[in-house]
N, C-alpha and C positions, 0 to 999 in steps of 0.2 A: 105719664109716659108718652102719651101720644102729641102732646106740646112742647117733649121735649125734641123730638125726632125730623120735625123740620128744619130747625135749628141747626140739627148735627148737618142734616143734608145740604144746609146754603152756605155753607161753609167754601166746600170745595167751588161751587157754581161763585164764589165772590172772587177769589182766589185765581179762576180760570177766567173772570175778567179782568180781571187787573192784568194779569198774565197779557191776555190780548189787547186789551188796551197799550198797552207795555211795548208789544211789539209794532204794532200800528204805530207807534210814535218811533219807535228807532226807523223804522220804512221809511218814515215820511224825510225825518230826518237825512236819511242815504239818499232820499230822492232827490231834496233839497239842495243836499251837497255837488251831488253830479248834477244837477240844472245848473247851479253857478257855477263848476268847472264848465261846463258848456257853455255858459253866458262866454266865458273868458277866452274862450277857444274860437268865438265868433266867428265864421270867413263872411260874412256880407248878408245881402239878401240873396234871393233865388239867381237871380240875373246874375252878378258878380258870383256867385258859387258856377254859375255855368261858364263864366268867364273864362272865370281861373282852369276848370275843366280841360275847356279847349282850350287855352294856352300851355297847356300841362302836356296835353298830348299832341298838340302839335311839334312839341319841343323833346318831345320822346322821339316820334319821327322824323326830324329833320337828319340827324348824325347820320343814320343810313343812307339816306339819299345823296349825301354829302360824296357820296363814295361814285356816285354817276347811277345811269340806268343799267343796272348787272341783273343778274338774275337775284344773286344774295340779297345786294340791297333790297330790292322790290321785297320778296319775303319779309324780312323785315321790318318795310315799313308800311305794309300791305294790313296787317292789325290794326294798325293806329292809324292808318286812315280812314279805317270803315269805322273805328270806335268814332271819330272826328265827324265822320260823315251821317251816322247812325243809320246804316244800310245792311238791308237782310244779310246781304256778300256784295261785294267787289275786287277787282283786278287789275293788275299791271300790267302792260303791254310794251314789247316794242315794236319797231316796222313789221315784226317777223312772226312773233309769238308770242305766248302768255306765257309772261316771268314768273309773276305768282298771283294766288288765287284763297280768299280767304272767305269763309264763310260755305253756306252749303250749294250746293247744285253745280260744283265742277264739274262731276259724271256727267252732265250732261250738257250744260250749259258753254262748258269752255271750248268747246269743238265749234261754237256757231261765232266765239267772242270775237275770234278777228276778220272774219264775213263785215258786222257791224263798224270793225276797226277800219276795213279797209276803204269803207262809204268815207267815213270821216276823213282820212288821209286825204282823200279826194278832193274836198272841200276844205279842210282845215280849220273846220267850224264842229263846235259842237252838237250833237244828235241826239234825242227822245226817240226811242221805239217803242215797241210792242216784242217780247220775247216770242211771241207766239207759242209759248211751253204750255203742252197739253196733261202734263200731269197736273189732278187736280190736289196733291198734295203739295206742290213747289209753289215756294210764296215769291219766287221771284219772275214775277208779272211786266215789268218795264225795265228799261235800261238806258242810263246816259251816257253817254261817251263823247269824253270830253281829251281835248287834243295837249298831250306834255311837250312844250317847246323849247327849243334851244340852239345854241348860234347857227347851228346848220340846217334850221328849220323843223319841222313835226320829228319827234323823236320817238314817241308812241303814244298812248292813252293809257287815260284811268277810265274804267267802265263802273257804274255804281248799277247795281240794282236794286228795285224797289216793289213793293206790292201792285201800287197802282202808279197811275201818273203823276206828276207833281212838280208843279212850279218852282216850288221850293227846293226840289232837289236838283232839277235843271242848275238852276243857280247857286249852290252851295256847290255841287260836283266840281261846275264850273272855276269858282273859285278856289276851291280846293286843288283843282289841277293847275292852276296857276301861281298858285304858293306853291305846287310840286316842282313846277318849271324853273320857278325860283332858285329853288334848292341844286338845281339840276344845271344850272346857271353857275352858280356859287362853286361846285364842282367842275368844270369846265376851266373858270379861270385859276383853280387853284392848280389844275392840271398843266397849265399856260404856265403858271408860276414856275411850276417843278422844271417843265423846261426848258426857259428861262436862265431860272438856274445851273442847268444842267449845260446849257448852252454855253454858260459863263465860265462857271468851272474847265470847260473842253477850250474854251479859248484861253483859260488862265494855263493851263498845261500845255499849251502848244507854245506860251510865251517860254517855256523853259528853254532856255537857248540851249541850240547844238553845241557853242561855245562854251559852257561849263561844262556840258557833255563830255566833249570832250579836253578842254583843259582840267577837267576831274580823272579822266583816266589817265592821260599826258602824267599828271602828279604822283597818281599811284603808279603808274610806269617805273616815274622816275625814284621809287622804291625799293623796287624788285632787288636788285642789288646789293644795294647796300644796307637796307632794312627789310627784310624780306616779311617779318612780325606785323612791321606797320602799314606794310604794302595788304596785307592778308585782311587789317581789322579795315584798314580804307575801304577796300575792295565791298568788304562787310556792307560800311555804313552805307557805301553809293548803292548798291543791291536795296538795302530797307529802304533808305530813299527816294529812289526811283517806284518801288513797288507800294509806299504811299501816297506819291504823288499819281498816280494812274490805279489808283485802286476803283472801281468800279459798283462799289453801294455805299448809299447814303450821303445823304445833305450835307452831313453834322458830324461832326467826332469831338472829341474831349481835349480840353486844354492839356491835358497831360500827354496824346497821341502827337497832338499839334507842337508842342516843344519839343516833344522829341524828333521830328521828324528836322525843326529847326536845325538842334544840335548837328543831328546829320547833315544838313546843308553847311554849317560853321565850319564842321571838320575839314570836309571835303575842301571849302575856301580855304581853311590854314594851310591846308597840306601845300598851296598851292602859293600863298603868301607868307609863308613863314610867323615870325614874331612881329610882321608890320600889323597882324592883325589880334587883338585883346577882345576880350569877349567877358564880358561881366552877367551870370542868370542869378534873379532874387526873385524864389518863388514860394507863394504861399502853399502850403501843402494843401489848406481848405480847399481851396479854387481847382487844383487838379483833376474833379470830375465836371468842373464845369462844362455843358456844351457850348459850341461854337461854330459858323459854315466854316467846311471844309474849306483849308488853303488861303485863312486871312491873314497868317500871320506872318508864313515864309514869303513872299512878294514884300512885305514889310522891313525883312530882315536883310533879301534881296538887295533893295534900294538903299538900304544901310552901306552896306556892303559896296557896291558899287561907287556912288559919290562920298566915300571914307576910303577906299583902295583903288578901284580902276581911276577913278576921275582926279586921284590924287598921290602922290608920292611922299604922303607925311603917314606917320603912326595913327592907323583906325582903331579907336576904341567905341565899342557896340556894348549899352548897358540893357536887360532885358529884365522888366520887370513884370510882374504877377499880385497883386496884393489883394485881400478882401476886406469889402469895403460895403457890409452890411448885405443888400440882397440883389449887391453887382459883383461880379471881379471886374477890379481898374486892370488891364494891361497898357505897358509903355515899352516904346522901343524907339532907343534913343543913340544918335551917333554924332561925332567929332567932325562929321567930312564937311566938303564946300560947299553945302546948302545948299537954297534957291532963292531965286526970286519970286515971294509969297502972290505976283500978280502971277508969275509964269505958271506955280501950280494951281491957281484957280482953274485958270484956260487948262493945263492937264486935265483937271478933277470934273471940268464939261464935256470932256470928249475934242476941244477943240484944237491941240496941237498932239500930235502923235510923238515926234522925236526920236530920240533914245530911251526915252523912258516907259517905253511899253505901254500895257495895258492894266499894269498890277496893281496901282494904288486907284485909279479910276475904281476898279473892277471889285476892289477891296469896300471900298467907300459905298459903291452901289450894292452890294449885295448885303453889308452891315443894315444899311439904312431898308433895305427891301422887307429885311428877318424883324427888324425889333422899332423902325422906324426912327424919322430923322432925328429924334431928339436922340439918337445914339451913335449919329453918323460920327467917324471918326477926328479927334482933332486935331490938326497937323500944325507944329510951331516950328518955323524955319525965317532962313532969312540967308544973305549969300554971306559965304564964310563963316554963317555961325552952327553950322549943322542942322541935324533937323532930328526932332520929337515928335512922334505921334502914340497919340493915347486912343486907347478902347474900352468901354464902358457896357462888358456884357450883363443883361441879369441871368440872374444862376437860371432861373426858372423863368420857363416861357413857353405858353401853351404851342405844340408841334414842334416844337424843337427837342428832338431826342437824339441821340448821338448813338450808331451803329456802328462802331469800330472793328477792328478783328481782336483788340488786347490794349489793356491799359499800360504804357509802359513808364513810370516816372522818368523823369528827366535826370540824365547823369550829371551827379557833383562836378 
């Protein structure tokens, strides 16, 4: 009995290694497996992992600074500079005060920030201090400040703090703040863009002659009487008319706002020409949200209009098209009148002959090409007596171009 009883007892101890053995091999196994997903996942070595880091967060922070030195912005990009920077805390300044403040010791620290700010402003060089912070729990011991610039010179500082002094941080601060000023640059000219633009648009609305003005209400006038109906919807369209062409927000509106507002200019011509004037719309339904700047289309239609009816006493036919054409809408607006001479509109299309022909296709042409650039600038086929064609080539999509209308209206049959 007693030879037999070890026997029964190694039984389970053989059983309980195999068991672990067992498991030790599926471990090793799972290990294996996520080592070589790792393999595959590789970002570089150390250096290139730090790379990408900071490119990572420098590129998290830029969008908010994009927006100019605000208060918000700063908050914003006040995190991912210090993460960039790897500083206890740091802060955003302008001439005045501190925008934001990220990390610890603002209770105390931020009351002395622009004291510091203001040495720098002075010089316009960047500065190393000493905090001279006597708590001996605040790990914020030194401080760089470093000058944010921009066209109108010192705009404020980025302050970094740090334990001790450091060469290294002198210099990273430093250049940190001048990739800040960058940004802060890059926002400045976009600022110049908008008004610019804004500028253009006020001088495209001012081309709106007094002369349609009023030979648009002259027309509806001559309504009142005898068609009292059509006097009433005329009256309509020049109201919507005029209150899109001096509408007061946004860049951009939608090919569908933008036809209609055409149509409305048509009307108000017919009333005024009768059946010398034909009007042909072929438009794609896709394309109707497309965006587009404000007011590129009627100066288009304008100029149709005028050298097919004012400039001439034969039957104006004006064909307006729309189509989509993968990840553009083509538009074309095209007319019967007495052309030009394609050298005369070059000189238009520089600025260098003024004329009778306003400011509208210049104005058209520069601000196309500003939005989407030259490879979209308009293409105008003309010639004298043979009318004139111009096409436009929007893409549907295009980074900042959003279109803030009051209402989508489609274009009437």
């Amino acid at each position: 009995m007693t030879g037999v009883a070890p026997a029964v007892l190694a039984l389970p101890a053989v059983a309980g290694a195999v068991l672990l053995l067992g498991a030790g091999w599926a471990a090793g196994r799972w290990h294996a497996r996520r080592g070589e997903r790792a393999a595959g996942m590789d970002l570089g070595t150390p250096v290139e992992r730090a790379t990408f880091h900071t490119l990572h967060t420098a590129s998290l922070a830029a969008p908010p600074l994009r927006a100019g030195l605000t208060e918000d912005a700063a908050r914003k990009a006040a995190r991912r500079l210090r993460s960039l920077l790897g500083t206890e805390a740091l802060c955003l300044t302008d001439r005045e005060s501190v925008l934001a403040w990220d990390g610890p010791g603002a209770d105390h620290h931020q009351r002395r920030a622009m004291a510091r700010v203001a040495v720098m402003l002075a010089s316009g060089r960047s500065q190393s201090v000493r905090t001279e912070c006597q708590r001996p729990d605040c790990p914020l011991k030194w401080a760089v400040v470093a000058p944010l610039t921009g066209e109108d010179g010192v705009l404020g500082a980025l302050v970094a703090y740090g334990s001790r002094e450091s060469a290294v941080l002198v210099r990273a601060a430093t250049e940190v703040a001048r990739w800040v000023s960058v940004q802060l640059e890059l926002s400045e000219l976009d600022r110049s863009r908008t008004r610019l633009m804004e500028a253009e648009i006020k001088a495209l609305r001012a081309q709106i002659s007094p002369h349609f003005i009023f030979n648009s209400l002259a027309a509806i006038a001559s309504f009142v009487r005898t068609d009292p109906e059509r006097a009433r919807e005329l009256l309509l369209e020049f109201a919507d008319f005029t209150r899109y062409s001096f509408r007061r927000h946004g860049d951009f509106t939608t090919l569908a706002d933008e036809l209609r507002s055409v149509q409305q200019y048509l009307a108000l011509a017919g009333a005024r020409f009768g059946d010398r004037l034909k009007v042909t719309l072929q438009v794609a339904p896709e394309v109707l949200p497309v965006a587009l700047p404000f007011l590129c289309l009627q100066p288009l239609v304008e100029n149709a209009v005028k050298h097919g009816l004012e400039d001439s006493t034969e039957e104006c036919r004006i064909t307006i098209t729309a189509r989509d054409a993968g990840a553009e809408a083509v538009i074309t607006v095209e007319d019967n009148g007495i052309g030009m001479d394609p050298a005369l509109l070059r000189r238009i299309l520089a600025g260098e002959h003024g004329g009778s022909s306003g400011i509208g296709l210049p104005n058209v042409d520069e601000r196309i090409r500003q939005v989407y650039g030259d490879a979209y600038g308009p293409v105008m086929e003309t010639g004298v007596g043979a009318g004139m064609k111009v096409t436009l080539r929007i893409p549907k999509y295009r980074a900042g171009v959003h279109s803030s209308p009051p209402g989508h209206h489609p274009p009437r049959p």
